[in-house]
TIKEFI-202073 format. One record per residue (C-alpha): x negated, y, z negated; residue number from 1. Coordinates in Angstrom, 1 decimal, padded with zeros to 4 digits, always signed. Layout:
+--------+--------+--------+--------+
|     xx |     yy |     zz | torvex |
+--------+--------+--------+--------+
|      X |      Y |      Z |    NUM |
...
+--------+--------+--------+--------+
//
This chain:
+--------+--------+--------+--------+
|     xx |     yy |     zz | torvex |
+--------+--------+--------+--------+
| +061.5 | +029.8 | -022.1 |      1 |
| +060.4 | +026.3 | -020.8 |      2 |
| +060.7 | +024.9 | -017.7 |      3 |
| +063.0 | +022.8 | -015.9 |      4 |
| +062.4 | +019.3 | -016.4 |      5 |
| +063.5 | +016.5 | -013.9 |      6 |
| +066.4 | +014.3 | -015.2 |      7 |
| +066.5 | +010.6 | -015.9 |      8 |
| +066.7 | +009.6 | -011.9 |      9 |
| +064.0 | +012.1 | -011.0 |     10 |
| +066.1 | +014.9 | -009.6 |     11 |
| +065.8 | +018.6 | -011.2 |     12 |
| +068.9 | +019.6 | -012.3 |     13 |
| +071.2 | +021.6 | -010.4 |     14 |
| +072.1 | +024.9 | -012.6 |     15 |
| +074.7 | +027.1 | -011.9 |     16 |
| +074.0 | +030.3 | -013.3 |     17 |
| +076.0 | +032.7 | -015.8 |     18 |
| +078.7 | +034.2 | -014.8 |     19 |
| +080.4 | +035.8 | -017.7 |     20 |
| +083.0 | +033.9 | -019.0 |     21 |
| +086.9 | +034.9 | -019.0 |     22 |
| +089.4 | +034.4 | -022.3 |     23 |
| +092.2 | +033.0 | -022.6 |     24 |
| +093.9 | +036.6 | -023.4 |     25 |
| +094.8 | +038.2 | -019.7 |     26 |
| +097.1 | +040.4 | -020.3 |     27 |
| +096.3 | +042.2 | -016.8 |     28 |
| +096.8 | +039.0 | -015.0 |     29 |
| +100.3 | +038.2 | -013.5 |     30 |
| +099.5 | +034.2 | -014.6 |     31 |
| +099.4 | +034.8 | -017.8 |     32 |
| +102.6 | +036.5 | -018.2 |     33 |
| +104.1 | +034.1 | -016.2 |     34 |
| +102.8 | +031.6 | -018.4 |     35 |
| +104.3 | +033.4 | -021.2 |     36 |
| +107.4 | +034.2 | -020.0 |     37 |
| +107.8 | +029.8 | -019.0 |     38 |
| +106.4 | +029.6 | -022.5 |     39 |
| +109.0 | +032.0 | -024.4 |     40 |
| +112.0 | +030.3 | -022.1 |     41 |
| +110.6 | +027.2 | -023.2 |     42 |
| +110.3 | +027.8 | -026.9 |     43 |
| +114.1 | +028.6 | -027.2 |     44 |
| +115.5 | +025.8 | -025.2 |     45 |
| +113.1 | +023.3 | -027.3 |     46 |
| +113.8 | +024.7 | -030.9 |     47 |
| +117.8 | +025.2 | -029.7 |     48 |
| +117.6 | +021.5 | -028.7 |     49 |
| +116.1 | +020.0 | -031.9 |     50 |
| +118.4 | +022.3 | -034.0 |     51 |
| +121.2 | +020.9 | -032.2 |     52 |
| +119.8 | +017.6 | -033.2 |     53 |
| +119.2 | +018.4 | -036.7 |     54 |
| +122.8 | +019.2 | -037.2 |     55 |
| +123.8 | +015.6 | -036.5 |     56 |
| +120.7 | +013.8 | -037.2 |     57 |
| +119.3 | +015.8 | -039.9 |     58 |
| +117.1 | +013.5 | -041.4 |     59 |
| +115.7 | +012.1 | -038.8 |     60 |
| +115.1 | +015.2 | -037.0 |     61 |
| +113.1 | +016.7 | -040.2 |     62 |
| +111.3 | +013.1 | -040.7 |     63 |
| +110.4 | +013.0 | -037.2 |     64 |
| +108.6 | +016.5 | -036.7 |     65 |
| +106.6 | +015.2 | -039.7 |     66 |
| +105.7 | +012.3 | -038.5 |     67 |
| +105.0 | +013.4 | -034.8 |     68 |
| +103.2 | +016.2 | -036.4 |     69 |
| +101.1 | +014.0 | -038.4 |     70 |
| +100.5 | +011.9 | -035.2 |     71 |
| +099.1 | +014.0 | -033.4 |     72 |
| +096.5 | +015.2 | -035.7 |     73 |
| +094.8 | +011.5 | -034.7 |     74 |
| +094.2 | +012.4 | -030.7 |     75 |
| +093.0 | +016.1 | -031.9 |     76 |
| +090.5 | +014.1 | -034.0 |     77 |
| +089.9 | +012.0 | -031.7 |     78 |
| +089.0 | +015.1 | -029.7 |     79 |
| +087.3 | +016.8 | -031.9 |     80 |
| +084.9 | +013.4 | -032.5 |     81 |
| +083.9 | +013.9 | -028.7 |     82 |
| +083.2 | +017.5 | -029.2 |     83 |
| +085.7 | +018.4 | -026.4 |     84 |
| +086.8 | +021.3 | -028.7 |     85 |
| +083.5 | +023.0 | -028.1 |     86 |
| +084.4 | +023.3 | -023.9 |     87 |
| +087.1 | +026.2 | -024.7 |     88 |
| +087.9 | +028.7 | -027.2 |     89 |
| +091.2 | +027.5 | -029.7 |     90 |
| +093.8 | +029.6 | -027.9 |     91 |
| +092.8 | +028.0 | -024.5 |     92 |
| +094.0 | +024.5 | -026.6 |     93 |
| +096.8 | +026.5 | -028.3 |     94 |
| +098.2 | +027.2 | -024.7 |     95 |
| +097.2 | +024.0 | -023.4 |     96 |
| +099.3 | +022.3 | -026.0 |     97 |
| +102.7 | +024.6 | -025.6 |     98 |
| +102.3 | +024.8 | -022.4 |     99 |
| +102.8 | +020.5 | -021.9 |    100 |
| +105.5 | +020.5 | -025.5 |    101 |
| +107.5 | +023.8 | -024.5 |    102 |
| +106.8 | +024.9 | -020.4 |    103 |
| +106.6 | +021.9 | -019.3 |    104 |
| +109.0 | +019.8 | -020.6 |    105 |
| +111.7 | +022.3 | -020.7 |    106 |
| +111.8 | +022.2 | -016.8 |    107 |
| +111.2 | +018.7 | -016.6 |    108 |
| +114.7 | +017.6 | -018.1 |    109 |
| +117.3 | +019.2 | -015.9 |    110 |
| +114.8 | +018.7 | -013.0 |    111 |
| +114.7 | +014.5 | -014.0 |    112 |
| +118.8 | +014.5 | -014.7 |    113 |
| +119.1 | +016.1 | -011.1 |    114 |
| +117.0 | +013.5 | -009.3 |    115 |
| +118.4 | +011.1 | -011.7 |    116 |
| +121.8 | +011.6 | -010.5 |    117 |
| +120.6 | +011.8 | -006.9 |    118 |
| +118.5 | +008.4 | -006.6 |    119 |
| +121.7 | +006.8 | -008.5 |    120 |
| +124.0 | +007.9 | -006.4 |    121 |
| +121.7 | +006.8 | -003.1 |    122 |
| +121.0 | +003.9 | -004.2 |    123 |
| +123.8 | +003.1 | -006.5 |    124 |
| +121.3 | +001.7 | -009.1 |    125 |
| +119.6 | +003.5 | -012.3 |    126 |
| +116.7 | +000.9 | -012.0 |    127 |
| +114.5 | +002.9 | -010.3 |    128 |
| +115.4 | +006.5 | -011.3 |    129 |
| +113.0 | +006.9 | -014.3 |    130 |
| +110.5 | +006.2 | -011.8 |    131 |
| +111.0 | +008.6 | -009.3 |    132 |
| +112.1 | +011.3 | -011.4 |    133 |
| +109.5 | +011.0 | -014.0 |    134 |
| +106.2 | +011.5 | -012.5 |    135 |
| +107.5 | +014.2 | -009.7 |    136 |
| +108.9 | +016.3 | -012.0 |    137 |
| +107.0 | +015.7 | -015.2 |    138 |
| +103.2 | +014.9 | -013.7 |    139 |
| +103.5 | +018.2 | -011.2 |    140 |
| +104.6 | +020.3 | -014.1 |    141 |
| +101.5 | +019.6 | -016.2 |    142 |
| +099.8 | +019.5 | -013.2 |    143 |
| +100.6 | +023.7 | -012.5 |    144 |
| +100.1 | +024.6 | -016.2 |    145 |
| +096.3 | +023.4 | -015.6 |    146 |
| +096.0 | +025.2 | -012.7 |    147 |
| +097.7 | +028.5 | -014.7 |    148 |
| +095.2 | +028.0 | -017.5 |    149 |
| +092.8 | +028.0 | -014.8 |    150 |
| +094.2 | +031.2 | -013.1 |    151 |
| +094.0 | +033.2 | -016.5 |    152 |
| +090.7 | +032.3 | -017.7 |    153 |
| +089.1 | +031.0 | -014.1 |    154 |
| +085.1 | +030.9 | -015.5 |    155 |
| +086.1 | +029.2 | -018.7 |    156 |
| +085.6 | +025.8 | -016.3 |    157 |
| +082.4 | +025.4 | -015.3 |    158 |
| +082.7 | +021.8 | -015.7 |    159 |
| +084.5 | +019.1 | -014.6 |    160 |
| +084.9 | +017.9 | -018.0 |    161 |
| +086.4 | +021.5 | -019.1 |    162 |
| +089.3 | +020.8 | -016.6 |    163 |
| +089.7 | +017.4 | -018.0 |    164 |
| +089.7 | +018.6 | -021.7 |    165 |
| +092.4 | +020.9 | -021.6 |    166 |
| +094.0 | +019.0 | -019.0 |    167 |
| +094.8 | +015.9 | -021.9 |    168 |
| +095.5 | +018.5 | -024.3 |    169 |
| +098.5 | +019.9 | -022.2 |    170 |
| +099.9 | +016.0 | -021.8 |    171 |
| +099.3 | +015.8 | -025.6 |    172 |
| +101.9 | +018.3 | -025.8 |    173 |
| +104.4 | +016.9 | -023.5 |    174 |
| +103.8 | +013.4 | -024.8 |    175 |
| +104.5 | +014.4 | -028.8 |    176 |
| +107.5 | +017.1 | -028.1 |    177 |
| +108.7 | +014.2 | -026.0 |    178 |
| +108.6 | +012.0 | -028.2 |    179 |
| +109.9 | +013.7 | -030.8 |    180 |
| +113.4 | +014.6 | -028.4 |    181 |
| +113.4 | +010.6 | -028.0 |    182 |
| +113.1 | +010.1 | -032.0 |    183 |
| +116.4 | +012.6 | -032.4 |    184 |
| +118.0 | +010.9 | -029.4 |    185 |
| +117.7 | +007.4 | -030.5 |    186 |
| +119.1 | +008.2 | -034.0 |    187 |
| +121.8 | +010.3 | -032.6 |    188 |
| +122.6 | +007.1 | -030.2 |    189 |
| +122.0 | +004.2 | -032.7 |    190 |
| +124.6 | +006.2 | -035.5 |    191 |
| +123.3 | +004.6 | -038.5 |    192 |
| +123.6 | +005.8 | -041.7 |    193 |
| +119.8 | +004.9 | -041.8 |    194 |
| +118.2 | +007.9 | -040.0 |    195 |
| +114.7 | +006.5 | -041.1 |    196 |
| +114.4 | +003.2 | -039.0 |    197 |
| +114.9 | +004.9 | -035.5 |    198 |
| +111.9 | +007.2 | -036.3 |    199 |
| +110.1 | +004.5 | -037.5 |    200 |
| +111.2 | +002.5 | -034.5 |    201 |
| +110.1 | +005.0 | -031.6 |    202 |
| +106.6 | +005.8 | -033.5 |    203 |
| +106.2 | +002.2 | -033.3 |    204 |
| +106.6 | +001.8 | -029.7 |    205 |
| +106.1 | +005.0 | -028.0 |    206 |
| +103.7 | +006.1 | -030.5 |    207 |
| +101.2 | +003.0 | -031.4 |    208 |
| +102.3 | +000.8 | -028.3 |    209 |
| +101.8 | +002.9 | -025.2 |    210 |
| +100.6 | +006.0 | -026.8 |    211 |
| +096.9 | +005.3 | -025.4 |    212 |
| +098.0 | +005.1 | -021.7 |    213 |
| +101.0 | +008.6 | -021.6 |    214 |
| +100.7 | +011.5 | -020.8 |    215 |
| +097.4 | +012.7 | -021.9 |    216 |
| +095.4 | +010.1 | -020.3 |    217 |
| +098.1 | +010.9 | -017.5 |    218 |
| +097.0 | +014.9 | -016.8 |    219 |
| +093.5 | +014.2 | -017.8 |    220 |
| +093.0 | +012.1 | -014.9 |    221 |
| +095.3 | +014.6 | -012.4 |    222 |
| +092.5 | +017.2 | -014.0 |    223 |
| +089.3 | +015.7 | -013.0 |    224 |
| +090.7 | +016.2 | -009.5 |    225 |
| +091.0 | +020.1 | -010.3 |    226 |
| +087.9 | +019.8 | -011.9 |    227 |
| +086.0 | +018.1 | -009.2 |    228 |
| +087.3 | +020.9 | -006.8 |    229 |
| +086.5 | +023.7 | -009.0 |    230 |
| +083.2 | +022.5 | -009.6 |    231 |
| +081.6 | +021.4 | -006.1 |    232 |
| +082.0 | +024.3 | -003.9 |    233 |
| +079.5 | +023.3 | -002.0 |    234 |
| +081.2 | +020.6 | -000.6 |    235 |
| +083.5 | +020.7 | +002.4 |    236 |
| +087.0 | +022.1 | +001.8 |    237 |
| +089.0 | +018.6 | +003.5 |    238 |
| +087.1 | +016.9 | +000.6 |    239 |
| +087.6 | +019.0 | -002.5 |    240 |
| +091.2 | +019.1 | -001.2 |    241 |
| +091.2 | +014.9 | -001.1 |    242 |
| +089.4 | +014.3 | -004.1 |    243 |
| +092.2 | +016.7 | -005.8 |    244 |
| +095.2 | +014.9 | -004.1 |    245 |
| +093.6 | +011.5 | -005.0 |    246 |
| +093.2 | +012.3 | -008.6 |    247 |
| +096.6 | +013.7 | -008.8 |    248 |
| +098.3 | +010.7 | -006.2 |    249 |
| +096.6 | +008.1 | -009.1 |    250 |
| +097.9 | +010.1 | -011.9 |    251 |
| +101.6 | +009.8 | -010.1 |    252 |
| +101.4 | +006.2 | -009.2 |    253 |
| +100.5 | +005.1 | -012.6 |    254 |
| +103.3 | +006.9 | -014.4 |    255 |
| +105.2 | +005.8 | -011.6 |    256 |
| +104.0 | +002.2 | -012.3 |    257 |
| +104.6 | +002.9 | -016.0 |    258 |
| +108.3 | +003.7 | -015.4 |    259 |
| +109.3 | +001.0 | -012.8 |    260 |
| +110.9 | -002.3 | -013.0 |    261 |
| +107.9 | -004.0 | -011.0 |    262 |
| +106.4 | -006.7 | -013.0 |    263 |
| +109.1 | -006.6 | -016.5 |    264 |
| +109.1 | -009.6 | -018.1 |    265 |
| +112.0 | -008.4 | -020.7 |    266 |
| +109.2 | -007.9 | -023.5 |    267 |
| +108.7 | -004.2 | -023.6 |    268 |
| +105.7 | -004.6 | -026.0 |    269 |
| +104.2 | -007.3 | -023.6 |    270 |
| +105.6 | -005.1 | -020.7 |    271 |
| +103.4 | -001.7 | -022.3 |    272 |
| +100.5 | -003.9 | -022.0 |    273 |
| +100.6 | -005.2 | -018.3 |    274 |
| +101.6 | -002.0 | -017.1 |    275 |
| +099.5 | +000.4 | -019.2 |    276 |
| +096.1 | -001.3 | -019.4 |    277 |
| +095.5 | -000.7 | -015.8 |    278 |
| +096.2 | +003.1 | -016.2 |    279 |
| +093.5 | +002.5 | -019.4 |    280 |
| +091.2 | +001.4 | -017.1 |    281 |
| +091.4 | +004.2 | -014.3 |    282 |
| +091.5 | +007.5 | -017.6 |    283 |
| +088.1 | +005.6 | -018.5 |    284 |
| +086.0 | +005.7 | -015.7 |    285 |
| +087.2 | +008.9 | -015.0 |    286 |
| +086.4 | +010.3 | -018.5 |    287 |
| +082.9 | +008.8 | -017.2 |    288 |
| +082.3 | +010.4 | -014.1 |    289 |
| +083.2 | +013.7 | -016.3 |    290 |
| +080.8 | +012.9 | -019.0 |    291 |
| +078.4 | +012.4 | -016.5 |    292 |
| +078.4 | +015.5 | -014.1 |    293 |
| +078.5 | +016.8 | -017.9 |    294 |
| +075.7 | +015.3 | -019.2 |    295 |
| +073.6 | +016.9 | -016.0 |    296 |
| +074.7 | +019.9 | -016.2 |    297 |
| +074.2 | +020.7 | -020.2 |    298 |
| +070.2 | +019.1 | -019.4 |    299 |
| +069.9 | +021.6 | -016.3 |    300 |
| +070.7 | +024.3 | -018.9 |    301 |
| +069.1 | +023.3 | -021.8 |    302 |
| +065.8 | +022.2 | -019.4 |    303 |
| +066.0 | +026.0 | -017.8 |    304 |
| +066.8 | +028.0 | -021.0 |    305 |
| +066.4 | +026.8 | -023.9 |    306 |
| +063.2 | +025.8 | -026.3 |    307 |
| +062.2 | +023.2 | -027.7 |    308 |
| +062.2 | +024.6 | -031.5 |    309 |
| +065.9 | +024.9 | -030.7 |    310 |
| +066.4 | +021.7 | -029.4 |    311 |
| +063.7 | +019.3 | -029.3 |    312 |
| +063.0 | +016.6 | -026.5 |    313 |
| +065.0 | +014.4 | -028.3 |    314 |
| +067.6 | +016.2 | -029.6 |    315 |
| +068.1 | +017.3 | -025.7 |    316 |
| +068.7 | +013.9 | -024.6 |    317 |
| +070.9 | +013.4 | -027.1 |    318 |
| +073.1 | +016.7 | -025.0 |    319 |
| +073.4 | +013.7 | -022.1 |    320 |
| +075.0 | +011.3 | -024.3 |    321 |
| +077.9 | +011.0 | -026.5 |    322 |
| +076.5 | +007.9 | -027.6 |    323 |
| +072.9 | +008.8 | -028.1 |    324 |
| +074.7 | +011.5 | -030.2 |    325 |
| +076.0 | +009.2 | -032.2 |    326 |
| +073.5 | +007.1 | -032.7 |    327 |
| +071.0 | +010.1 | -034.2 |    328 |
| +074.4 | +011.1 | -036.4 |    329 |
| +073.9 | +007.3 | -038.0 |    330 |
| +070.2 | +007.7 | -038.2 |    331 |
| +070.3 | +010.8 | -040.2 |    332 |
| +072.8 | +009.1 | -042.5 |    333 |
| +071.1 | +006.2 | -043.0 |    334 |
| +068.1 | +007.3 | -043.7 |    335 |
| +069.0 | +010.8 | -045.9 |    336 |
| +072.5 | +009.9 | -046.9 |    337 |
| +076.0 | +011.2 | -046.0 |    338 |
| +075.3 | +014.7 | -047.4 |    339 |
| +072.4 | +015.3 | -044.5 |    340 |
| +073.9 | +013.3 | -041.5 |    341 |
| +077.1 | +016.2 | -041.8 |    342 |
| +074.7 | +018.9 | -041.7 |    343 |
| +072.8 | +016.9 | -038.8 |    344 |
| +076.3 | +016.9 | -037.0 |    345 |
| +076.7 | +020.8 | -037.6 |    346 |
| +073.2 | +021.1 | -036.3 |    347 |
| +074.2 | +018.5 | -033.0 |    348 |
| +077.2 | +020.9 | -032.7 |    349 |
| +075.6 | +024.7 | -032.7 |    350 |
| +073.3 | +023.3 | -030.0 |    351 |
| +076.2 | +022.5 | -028.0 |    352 |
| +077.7 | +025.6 | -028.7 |    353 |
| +074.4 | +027.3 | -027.6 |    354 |
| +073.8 | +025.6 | -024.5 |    355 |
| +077.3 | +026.3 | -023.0 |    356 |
| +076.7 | +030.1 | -024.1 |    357 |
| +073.6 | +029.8 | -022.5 |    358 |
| +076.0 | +028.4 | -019.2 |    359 |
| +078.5 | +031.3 | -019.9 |    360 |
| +076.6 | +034.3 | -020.7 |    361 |
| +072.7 | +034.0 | -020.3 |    362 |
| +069.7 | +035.0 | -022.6 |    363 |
| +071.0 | +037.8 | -025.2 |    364 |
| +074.4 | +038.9 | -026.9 |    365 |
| +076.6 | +035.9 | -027.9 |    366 |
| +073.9 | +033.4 | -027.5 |    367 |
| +071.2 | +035.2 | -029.2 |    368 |
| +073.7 | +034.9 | -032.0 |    369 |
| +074.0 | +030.7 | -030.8 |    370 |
| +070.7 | +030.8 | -031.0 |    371 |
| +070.2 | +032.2 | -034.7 |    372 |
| +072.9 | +029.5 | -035.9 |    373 |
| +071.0 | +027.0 | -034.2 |    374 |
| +068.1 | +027.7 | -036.6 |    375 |
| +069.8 | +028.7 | -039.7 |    376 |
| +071.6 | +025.0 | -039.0 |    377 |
| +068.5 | +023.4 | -038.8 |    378 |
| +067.0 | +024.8 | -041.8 |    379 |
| +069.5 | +023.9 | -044.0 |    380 |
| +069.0 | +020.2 | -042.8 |    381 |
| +065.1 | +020.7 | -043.4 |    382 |
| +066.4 | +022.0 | -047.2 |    383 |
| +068.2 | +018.8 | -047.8 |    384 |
| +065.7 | +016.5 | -045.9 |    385 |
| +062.3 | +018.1 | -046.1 |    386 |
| +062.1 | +017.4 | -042.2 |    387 |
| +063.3 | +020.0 | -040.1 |    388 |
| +064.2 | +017.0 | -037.1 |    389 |
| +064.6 | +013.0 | -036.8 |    390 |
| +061.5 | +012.8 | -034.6 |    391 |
| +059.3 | +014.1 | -037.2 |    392 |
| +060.8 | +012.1 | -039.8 |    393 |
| +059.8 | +009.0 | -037.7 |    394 |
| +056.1 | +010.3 | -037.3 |    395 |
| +055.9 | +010.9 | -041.2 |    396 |
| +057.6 | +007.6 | -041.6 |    397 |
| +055.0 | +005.8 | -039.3 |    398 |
| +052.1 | +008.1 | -040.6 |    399 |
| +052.8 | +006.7 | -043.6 |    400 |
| +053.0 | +002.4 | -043.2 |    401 |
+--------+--------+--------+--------+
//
């Protein structure tokens, strides 16, 4: 076991030890039935909604579950790319997801026709209903589906990141059941004979136009704010509690912005742009801060636990950055071909893996096992590459000129 080694300001990582780690399958926990039970509810008023769709709208309802379907697989990619899907287990995802397409959403629309109905009748204008009653109802919905996720499996989030991950997958869901409801409704309103052009339609624009700035960028950033009071404990309770409300007052302003008649110039794709950039801008520096209390805490346990046959020195500073990551992923292609640079990623993966067992469970059991598919990874990149790491491919390299 080596040492811990002082980060790149000078600082020795801060690492929290292992806890155990909870699943996603509680069934002795009153939160997880209740998320089952909101779950179940939600299931049947969803599918009874679309059916009712499909009986008018047939095609289009059938065309647009394929093509939201299809849709989504590009954020789960996308996902998948940043190696998000390594923070939880798949049925924390799998919950995370029906919790934002079924839960949520099910209680959101007679909650938004009530307040609806009441700002138009106070105010005797529908201009700025959509932006009250969206982001109460819909943003503090997602909002308590993160913090049940949290309830059921509390020392799956050990990160700030972790809260933020399943935090956009949960607005994922809301976003694509959402828009598929707004797929059947516009075909159902337009009554063409042509059920085809209203799906293509509302892919175009709430799909492609403003799909970057919705709801999963929406609950990610209300997350880090669960996240960041999670993760510092240490810190005084008035400012976990602020950094929490701030997070989640952003998150509600912005769809709040998003939804309002402030600053319309009549061109909605021109509109999507002025009003959703901004929110662009916040999700990314708050997917930063994340990656960066990240990035510290899988060096602190890779520094503290791990050796360096598992994961050399460069290899760990490749842990602190997604883009360093990346840039060894290229280098192993370029130089061995596309063949090795997969097996490189699998290798890039399993340490992952290992270092947040390591977080989770300490030495022994699940991460011994880590451990071994560390090695067995690595030796079938030495089969293909006769190096068992980059580094020593650039010594032999430079031994060589």
């Amino acid at each position: 076991m080596t040492a811990p080694q002082p980060t790149a300001v000078g600082v020795a990582p801060v690492v929290r030890g292992p806890i155990g780690v909870d699943g996603f399958w509680q069934p002795r926990r009153f939160a997880f039935w209740m998320l089952i039970f909101l779950l179940a509810n939600g299931a049947f008023s969803v599918i009874s909604m679309f059916y009712q769709g499909s009986r008018v709208v047939p095609t289009a309802t059938i065309l647009g579950i394929v093509v939201w379907a299809a849709y989504t697989a590009i954020p789960l990619l996308f996902f998948h790319s940043l190696d998000l899907f390594q923070q939880h287990p798949p049925l924390g995802y799998v919950l995370a997801f029906a919790w934002g397409g079924l839960g949520a959403l099910y209680l959101a629309i007679p909650a938004n026709g009530a307040i609806n109905s009441i700002v138009a009748k106070t105010t005797g204008s529908q201009d700025w209903a959509p932006a009250i009653a969206g982001p109460t109802t819909e943003e503090l919905l997602k909002y308590l589906g993160v913090i049940l996720l949290v309830l059921i499996a509390r020392t799956q989030f050990r990160t700030i990141l972790s809260v933020v991950a399943i935090g956009a997958v949960v607005g994922l869901g809301f976003q694509v059941i959402e828009d598929l409801d707004y797929t059947v409704n516009t075909a159902i309103s337009i009554g063409s004979p042509n059920e085809v052009v209203p799906v293509l339609l509302t892919l175009a624009f709430r799909g492609i136009v403003s799909g970057l700035w919705s709801h999963a960028l929406l609950t990610s950033i209300s997350a880090f704010g669960l996240g960041w009071f999670l993760v510092h404990k240490h810190k005084p309770l008035a400012q976990r509690l602020a950094v929490a409300a701030g997070a989640y007052a952003l998150a509600w302003l912005g769809h709040f912005f998003w939804n309002s008649p402030l600053l319309r110039t009549g061109n909605p794709y021109l509109d999507a742009l002025t009003h959703g950039l901004p929110m662009l801008l916040v999700g990314y520096l708050i997917w930063r801060l994340a990656g960066r209390e990240e990035a510290g805490y899988l060096t602190g346990l890779a520094d503290t636990y791990v050796d360096q046959e598992l994961i050399t020195a460069d290899e760990r500073k490749a842990l602190a950055s997604l883009r360093y990551r990346r840039h060894l992923h290229k280098e192993a292609k370029k130089t061995y071909g596309r063949k090795a640079a997969r097996r490189y990623r699998t290798l890039q993966r399993r340490q992952l893996h290992l270092v947040l067992q390591y977080g989770q469970h300490g030495p022994g059991g699940r991460t011994g096992q880590a451990a071994l598919e560390v090695q067995l990874a690595r030796a079938d990149f030495a089969a293909k590459t006769g190096v068992p790491d980059l580094a020593s491919a650039r010594t032999t390299a430079a031994a060589s000129v």
